[in-house]
N, C-alpha and C positions, 0 to 999 in steps of 0.2 A: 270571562269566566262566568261559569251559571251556576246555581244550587240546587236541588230539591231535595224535598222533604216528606217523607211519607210515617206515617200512624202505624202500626204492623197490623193493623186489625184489620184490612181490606176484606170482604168477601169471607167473612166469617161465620160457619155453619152450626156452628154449636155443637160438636163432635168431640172436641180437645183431640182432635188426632194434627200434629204439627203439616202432615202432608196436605192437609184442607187450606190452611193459613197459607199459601203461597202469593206475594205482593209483587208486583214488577215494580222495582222502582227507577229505572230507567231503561227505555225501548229507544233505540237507534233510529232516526227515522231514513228513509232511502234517499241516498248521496251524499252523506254523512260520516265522521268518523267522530267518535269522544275519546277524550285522554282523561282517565277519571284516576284526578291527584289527590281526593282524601273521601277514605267516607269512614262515618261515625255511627255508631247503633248505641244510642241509650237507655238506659232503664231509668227512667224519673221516678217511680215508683219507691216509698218507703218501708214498703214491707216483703215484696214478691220476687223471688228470681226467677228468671225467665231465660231460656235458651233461646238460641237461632241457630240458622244455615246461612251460610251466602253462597250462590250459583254466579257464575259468569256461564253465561248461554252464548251458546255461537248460533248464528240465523240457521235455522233450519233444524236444531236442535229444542229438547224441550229440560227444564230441570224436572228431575225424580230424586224423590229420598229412597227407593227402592234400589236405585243406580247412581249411587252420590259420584262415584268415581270421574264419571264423567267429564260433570259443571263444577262438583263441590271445591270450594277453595276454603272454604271456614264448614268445619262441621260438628253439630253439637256445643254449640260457645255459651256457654252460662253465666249470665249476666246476673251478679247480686243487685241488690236496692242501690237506687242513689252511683250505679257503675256507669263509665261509657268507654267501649270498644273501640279503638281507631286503628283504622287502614289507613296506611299511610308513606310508610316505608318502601313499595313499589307503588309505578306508575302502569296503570294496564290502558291499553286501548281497544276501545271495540268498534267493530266497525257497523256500516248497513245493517240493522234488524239483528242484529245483539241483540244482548238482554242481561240486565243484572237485575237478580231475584232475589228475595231473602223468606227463608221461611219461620214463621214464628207463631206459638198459638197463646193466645195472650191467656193471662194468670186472675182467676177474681177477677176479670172483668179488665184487668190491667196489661196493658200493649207497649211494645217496644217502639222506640220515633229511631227512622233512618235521617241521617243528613249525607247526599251526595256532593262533591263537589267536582266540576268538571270542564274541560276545553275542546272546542271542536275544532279540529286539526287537520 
């Protein structure tokens, strides 16, 4: 089993528009499959709520919030202070050049932390 861990702040332009905030926090690499049995999105933050997306991307596909229908599997989820979000209840698998995306524009300066957990299968 493996984890990662990502900051939601990746590649952040200073826009506040949430479609700029887009993080990949796990890319498939080729000849691969993941079985991703938990992820978590917190707000550590004690004063700011903060929304996300979550995308599951199929290879060859891109996530849009123009086109949430798509990817979106979590959309608009609002996170108050001191909350944490877990996926957990289904197992998904992705295969080859997947992609699970989360989009999120941080608050005052303040970012959402993703934690994956996952099996290659």
């Amino acid at each position: 089993m493996a984890i990662v861990n990502k900051k939601l702040d990746d590649g952040v332009d200073g826009s506040n528009d949430p479609g700029n905030y887009q993080v990949i926090i796990l890319d498939v690499p080729a000849g691969v499959r993941y079985a991703i049995t938990n992820i978590m999105v917190c707000n550590p933050h004690s004063s700011d709520t903060i929304d996300f997306d979550l995308h599951f991307v199929p290879s060859g596909e891109s996530a849009d919030l123009n086109d949430p229908w798509k990817t979106c599997v979590v959309r608009s989820m609002t996170l108050p202070p001191s909350e944490t979000f877990t996926f957990d209840s289904e197992k998904v698998v992705l295969d080859e050049f997947d992609k699970l995306v989360l989009f999120s524009a941080p608050v005052n300066g303040n970012a959402l932390s993703a934690t994956v957990s996952y099996l290659e299968v």
